[in-house]
C-alpha positions in Angstrom: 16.6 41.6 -42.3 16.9 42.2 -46.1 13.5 41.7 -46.7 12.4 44.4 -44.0 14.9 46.7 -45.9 13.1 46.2 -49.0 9.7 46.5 -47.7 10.9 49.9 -46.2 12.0 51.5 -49.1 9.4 50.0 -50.9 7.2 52.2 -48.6 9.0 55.7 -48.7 9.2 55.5 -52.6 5.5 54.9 -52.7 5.1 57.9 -49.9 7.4 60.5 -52.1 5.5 59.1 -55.6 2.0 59.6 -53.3 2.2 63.0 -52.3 2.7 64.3 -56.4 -0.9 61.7 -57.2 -4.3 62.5 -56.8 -6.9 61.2 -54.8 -7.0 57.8 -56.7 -3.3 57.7 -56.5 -3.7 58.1 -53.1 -5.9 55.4 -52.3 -3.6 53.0 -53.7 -1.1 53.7 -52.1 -2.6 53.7 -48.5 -3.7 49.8 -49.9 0.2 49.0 -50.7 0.8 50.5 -47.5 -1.5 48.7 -45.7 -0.4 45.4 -47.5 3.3 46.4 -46.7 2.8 46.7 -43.0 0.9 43.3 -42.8 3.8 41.2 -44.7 6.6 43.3 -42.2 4.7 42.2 -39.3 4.4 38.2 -40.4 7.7 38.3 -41.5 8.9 39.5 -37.9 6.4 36.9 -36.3 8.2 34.5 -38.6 11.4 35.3 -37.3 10.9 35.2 -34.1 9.7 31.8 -33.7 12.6 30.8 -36.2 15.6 28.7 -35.4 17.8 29.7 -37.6 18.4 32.9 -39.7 20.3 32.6 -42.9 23.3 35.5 -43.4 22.5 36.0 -46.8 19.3 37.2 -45.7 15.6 35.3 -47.0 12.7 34.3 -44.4 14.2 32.5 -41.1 14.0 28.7 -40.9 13.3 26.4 -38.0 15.6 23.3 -36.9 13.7 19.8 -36.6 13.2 18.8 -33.9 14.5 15.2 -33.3 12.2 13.3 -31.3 14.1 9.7 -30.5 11.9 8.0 -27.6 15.9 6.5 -26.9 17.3 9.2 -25.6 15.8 8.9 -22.4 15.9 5.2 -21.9 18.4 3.5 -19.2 17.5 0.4 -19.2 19.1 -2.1 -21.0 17.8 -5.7 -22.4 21.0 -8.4 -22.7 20.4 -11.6 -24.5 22.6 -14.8 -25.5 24.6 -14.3 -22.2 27.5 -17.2 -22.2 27.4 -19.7 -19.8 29.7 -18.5 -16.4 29.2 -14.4 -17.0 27.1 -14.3 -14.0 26.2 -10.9 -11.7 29.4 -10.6 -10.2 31.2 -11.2 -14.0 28.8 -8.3 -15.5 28.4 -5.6 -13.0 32.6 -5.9 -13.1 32.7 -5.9 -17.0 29.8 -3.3 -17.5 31.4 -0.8 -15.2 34.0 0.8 -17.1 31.3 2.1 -19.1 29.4 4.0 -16.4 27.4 3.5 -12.9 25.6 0.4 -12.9 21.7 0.8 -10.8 20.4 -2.2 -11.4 21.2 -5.6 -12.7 19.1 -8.8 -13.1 19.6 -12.4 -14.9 17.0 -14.5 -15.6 17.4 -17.5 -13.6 15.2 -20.8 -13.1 13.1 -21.1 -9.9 13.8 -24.5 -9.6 17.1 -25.4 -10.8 18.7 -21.9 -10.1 20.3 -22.0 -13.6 20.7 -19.0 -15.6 18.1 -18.3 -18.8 21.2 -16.6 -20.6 19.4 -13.0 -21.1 18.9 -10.1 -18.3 18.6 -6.4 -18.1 20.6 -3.8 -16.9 20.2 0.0 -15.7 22.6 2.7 -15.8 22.2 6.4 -14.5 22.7 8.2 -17.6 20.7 7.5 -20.9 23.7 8.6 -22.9 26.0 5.8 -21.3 23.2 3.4 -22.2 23.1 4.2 -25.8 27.0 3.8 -25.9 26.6 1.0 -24.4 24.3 -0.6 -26.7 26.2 0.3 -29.5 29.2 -0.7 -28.8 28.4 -4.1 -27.2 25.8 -5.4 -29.5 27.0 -8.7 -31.7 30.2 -8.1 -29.6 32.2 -11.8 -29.6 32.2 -13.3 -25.5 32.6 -17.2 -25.7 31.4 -18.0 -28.9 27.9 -16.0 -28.2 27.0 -12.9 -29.5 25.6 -10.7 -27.1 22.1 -9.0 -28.0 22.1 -5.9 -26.3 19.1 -3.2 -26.9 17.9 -0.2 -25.3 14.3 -0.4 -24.1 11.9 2.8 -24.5 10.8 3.8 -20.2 7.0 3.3 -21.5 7.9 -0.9 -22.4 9.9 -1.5 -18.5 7.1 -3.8 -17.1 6.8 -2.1 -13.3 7.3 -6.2 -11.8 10.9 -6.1 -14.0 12.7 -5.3 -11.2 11.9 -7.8 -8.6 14.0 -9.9 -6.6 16.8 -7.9 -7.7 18.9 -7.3 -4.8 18.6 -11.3 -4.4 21.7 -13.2 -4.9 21.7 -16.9 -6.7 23.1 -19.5 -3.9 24.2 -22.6 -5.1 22.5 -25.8 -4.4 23.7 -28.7 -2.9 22.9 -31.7 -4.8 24.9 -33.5 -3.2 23.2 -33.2 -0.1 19.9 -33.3 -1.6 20.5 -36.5 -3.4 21.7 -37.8 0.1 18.7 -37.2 1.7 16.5 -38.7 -0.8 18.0 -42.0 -1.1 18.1 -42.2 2.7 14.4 -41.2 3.4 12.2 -43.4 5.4 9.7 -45.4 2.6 6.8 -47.3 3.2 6.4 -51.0 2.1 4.4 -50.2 -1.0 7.3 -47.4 -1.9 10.3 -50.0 -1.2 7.9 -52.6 -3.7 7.9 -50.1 -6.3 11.8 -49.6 -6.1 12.6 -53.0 -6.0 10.3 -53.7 -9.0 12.3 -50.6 -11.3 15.9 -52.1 -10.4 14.6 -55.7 -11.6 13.3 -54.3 -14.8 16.4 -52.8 -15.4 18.8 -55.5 -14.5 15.9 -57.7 -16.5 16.2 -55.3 -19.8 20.6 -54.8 -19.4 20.7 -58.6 -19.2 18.9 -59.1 -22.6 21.3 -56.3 -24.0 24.3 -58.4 -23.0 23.1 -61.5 -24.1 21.8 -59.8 -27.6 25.6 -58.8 -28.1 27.0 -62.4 -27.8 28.5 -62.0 -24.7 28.9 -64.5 -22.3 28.8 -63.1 -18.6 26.6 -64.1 -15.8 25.0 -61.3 -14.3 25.2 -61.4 -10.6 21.6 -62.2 -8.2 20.2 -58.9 -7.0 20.3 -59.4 -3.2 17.6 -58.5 -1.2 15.1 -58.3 -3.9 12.9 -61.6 -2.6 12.0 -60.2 0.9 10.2 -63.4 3.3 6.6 -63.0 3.8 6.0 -61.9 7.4 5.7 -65.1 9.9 2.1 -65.6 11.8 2.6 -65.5 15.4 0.8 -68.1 17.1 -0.2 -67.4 20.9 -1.0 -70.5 23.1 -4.0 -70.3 25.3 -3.8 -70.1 28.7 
């Protein structure tokens, strides 16, 4: 504003001074008129695209823009998770911060164990960011948690599967049961009985390399009889 004052009565004093020159005088000042008009109208375009107009007066100035690719990311990347904090321990710890969309651990596909690291989403970017803040190195059983935000363009589109599966809990047990009962072949019950004599064979040497004086038990059952030849008498 006060540099549109001043190019105003820049412009009548140079009208009233004009109308007492000649012509030369005259065509100067239609030039300084001409000028005057061209720096009023940037200035205006100037201020109109500006953000921010000083009160002192001077040419208007525009904010940066901040341009953080995290302010829109929800989804969160959790490493060095302690053993036990499982799904049910972290959607029930993670909740006071906000509403939960998704949540995966890592697990193994064969053992079912956990990888300690997962992801989580939340609905709102800003409860993410807080999130990540406040909870990165945070102390939980001796481990410090890793926790960062992850820009929408690096989520891999396959992050997400499996999600709404729940780990069940083998029973090893059971399979350990039905292993040692299986039904094995001759040549498979050869092969067992020759890993149990190699390592009575290598404990016994252990014993005796010690100075002890113990006599190891006979393995029963090892020696199996040689299958008998039927002889059929002829008729």
């Amino acid at each position: 504003m006060g540099q549109e004052k001043k190019l105003n009565i820049h412009c009548l004093v140079c009208i009233f001074v004009g109308s007492r020159m000649g012509v030369k005088g005259k065509k100067a000042m239609a030039k300084r008129l001409k000028k005057g008009s061209s720096q009023l109208s940037a200035a205006s375009v100037k201020n109109e695209s500006a953000d921010f107009l000083p009160l002192a007066g001077g040419p208007g100035r525009k904010l940066p823009k901040s341009e953080n690719p995290e302010c829109t990311a929800t989804v969160l990347y959790i490493g060095r998770i302690p053993h036990g904090f499982y799904e049910n321990e972290m959607e029930a710890f993670f909740r006071q911060f906000g509403t939960i969309k998704r949540l995966r651990l890592a697990r193994n596909k064969k053992t079912g164990k956990s990888k300690h690291f997962g992801f989580m989403e939340f609905e709102s970017p800003e409860v993410a960011k807080i999130v990540a803040e406040c909870m990165h190195n945070y102390l939980m059983f001796e481990h410090m948690l890793q926790v960062h935000l992850i820009p929408p363009e690096r989520v891999h589109p396959k992050l997400w599967k499996g999600v709404n599966r729940r780990y069940k809990p083998l029973d090893w047990v059971q399979m350990e049961r039905k292993r040692h009962n299986k039904e094995r072949t001759l040549e498979e019950h050869k092969k067992l009985v020759e890993g149990i004599l190699k390592r009575d064979k290598r404990k016994r040497k252990k014993i005796e390399a010690a100075g002890i004086e113990y006599e190891c038990p006979e393995i029963v059952g090892a020696n199996q009889p040689a299958a008998k030849k039927i002889r059929f008498e002829e008729e």
